[in-house]
N, C-alpha and C positions, 0 to 999 in steps of 0.2 A: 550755181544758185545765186539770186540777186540779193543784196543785202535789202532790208529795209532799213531807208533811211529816220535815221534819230537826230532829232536835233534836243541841243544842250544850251538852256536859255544861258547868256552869258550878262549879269544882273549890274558889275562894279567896273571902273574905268579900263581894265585891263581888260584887253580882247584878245583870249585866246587865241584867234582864227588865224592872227599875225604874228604869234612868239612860237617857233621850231620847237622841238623834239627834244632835239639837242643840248635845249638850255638845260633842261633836268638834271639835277643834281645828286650825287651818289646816297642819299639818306631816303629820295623819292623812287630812285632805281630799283633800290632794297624792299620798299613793299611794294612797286609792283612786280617784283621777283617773288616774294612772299606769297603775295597773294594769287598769284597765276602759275605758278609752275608746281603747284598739285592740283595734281589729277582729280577732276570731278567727275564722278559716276553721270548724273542727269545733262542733256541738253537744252541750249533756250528753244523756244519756238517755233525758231526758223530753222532750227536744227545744226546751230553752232555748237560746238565745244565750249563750256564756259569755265577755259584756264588757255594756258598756252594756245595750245591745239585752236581756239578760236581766233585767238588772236592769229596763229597765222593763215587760218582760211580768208579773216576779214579781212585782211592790210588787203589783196591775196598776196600772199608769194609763191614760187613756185614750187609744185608737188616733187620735184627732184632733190629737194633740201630739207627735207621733212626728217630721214634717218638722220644728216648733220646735225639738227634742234635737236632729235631727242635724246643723240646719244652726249651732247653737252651737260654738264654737270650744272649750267643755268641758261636753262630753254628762253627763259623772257630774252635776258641778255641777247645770246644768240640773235632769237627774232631781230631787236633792235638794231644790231650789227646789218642784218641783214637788208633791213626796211631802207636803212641808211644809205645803203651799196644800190639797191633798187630804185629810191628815188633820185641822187645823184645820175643815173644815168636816163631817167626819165626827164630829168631839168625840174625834181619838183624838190617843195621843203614840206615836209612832214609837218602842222601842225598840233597845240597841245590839245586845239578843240575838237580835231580829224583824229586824235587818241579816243579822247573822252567820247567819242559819235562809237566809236571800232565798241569800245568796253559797253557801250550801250547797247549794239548789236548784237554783241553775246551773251545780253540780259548780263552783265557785270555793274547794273549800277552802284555795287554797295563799293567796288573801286572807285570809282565816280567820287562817291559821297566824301571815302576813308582816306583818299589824294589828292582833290578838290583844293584847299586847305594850303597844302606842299607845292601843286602847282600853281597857283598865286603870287607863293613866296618865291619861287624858282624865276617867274617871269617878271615881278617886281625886281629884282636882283637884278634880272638881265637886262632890265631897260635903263634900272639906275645905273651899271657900270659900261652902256651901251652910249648914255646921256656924258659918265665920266670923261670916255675916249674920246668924243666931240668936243669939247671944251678946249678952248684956244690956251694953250700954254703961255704963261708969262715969260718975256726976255729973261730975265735972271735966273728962272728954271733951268735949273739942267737934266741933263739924261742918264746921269750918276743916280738925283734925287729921285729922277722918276721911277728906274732899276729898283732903288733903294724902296720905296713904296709897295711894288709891286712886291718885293722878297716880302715884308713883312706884313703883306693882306695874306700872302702865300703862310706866312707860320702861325698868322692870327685864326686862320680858319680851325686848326689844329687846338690850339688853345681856348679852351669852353669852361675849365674850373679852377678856381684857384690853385689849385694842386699839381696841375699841367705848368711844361718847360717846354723850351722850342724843341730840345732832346727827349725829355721823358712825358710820357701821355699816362696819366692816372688812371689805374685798374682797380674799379671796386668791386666791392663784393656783393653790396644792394645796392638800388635804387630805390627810396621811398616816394612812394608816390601817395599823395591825399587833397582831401578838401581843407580849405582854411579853417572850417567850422571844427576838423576831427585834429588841430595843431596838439592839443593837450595830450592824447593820445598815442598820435606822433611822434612826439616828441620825447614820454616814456618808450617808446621801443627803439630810437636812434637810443637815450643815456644808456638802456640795459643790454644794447649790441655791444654799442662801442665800449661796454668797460669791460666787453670780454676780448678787444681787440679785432671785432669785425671794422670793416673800411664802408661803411656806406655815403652814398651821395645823395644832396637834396638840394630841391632846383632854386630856392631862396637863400641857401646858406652857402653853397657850394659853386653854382652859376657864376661865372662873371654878368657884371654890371653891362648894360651898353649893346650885350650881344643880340641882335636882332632874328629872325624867323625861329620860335621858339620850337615851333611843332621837329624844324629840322634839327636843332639841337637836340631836344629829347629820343629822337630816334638814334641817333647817331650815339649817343649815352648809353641807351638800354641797350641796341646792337654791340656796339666794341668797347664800350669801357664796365658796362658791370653783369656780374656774373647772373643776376638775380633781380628781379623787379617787387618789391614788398607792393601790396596797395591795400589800403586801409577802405575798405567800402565800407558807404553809408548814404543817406539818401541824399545829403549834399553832395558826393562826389558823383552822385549818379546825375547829378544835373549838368556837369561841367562838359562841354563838345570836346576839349581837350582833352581831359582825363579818359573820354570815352573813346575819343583817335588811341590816345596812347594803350590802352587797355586790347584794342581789338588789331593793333600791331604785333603788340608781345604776342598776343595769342598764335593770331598765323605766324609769327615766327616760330613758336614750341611746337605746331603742328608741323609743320616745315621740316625745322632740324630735329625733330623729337629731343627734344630737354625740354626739363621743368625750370619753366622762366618765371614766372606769375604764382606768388603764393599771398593770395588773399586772405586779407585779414579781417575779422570783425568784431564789432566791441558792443552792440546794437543788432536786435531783429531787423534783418535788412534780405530782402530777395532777391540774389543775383541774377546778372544778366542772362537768358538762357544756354549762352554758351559755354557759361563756366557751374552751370549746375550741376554738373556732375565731375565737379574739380574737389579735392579733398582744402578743409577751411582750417583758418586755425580762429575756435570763436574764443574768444577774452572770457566771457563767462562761461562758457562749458567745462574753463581749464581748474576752475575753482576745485572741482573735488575729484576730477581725472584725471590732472596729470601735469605739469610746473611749463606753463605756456614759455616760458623766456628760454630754456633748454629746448624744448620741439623748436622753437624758432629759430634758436642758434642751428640745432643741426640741419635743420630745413635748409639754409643760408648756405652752411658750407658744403662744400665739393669734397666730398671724402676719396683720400688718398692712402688707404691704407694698401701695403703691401701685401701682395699673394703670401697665400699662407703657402708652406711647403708641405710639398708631397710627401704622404705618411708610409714611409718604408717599413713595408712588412716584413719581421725576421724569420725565415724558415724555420720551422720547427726541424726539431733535431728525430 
């Protein structure tokens, strides 16, 4: 089958068509692992698969590697491995705009749209520490300091919150997420978490200063440091492109690994986004005369650990 070809207008100084594959970074990996390695029922037009399975009709690779991808525990990864191993021996370099044309092919533009964004930041990265390595060393430099340099980009990457040590990496228990406008809001459901001793994170108070590609940061948060993603909707936070990246991450990742990531909050008549309408809510006013919102939130929040109850030993009757 021939692909039909897609082009992907490319608007700002960064030309994908020249930054590799390769440069992508583990927070960009993650959703397009998310996003593609469930199974979608329907195909696009041309009669791709639009998850894995298209991605590796498009690259093509070969139908002899097919069992290998699927019996992998992450099919995208795989693919990529593969893609890797196949253009190395073709003499070619994989493109991020020869991705974004493939995800177009499989009718995957909302990938397109939802890593657009990430890859930017992946290939602005790669040009600035590309532009780094060129740079004529001064005589008085040494290769101690430069070693030295490079350990500590290596532990700064690590370090995203105040809370974070070269050794210990901060494990919370939310993430709050919201619009500036809903701050007040906010800001009552961080005092009445934390004074029951929940850990949560927020990206003004908790963030380091200085740290650049935000979108990568926030994924990298909600993925491995907190257990839970609070978000306070409202019609201001519906306008935010971020908020709505971050929003439509979490999700395919709870569809994904099935856990409940995402418990929306609302304090205001607000109509959520279609994909989370049929998500249970906690509304601020509905709790006035059903039931003590700040307890459903705590328990919401945490991860219950209670121990098996023990097996109830029948005594014979006599």
């Amino acid at each position: 089958m021939q692909p039909t070809t897609v082009e992907v207008t490319d608007v700002d100084r960064i030309n994908l068509g020249e930054i590799p594959v390769s440069v992508l970074r583990q927070a960009t990996f993650k959703l397009l692992a998310v996003l593609l390695n469930k199974k979608k029922i329907f195909k696009s037009e041309d009669g791709y698969y639009r998850d894995w399975r298209g991605l590796f009709q498009a690259i093509p690779l070969e139908n002899h590697y097919i069992a290998e991808v699927e019996a992998d525990a992450d099919p995208c990864k795989k693919i990529f491995e593969l893609w890797k191993i196949k253009a190395t021996k073709e003499g070619k370099v994989p493109s991020l705009l020869e991705l974004q044309n493939i995800l177009g092919i499989i009718d995957r533009w909302d990938i397109v749209d939802d890593s657009n964004k990430l890859f930017r930041e992946d290939a602005e990265q790669y040009l600035a520490e590309k532009q780094r390595v060129h740079l004529p060393i001064c005589a008085n430099q040494t290769i101690e300091t430069e070693q030295l340099s490079n350990n500590q980009q290596v532990a700064d990457d690590d370090i995203i919150t105040k809370d974070d040590t070269i050794y210990i990496k901060q494990i919370y228990d939310a993430f709050v997420l919201f619009a500036d406008a809903d701050i007040e809001f906010a800001s009552k459901i961080v005092h009445k978490m934390e004074e029951r001793n929940l850990k949560l994170c927020l990206k003004d108070r908790d963030v380091l200063a200085g740290i650049s590609f935000e979108h990568n940061v926030l994924v990298k948060l909600i993925s491995e440091r907190c257990n839970r993603l609070i978000v306070v909707f409202s019609k201001e936070f519906l306008k935010s492109p971020l908020n709505e990246f971050v929003v439509t991450y979490a999700q395919a990742m709870q569809i994904e690994q099935k856990l409940r990531k995402i418990l929306p909050c609302v304090y205001e008549r607000i109509e959520l986004p279609p994909a989370l309408k049929y998500t249970t809510i906690l509304d601020y006013k509905r709790s006035e005369h059903l039931f003590n919102y700040w307890d459903k939130l705590e328990s919401s929040i945490k991860v219950r650990k209670d121990p098996p109850k023990p097996a109830e030993v029948k005594t014979p009757s006599a």
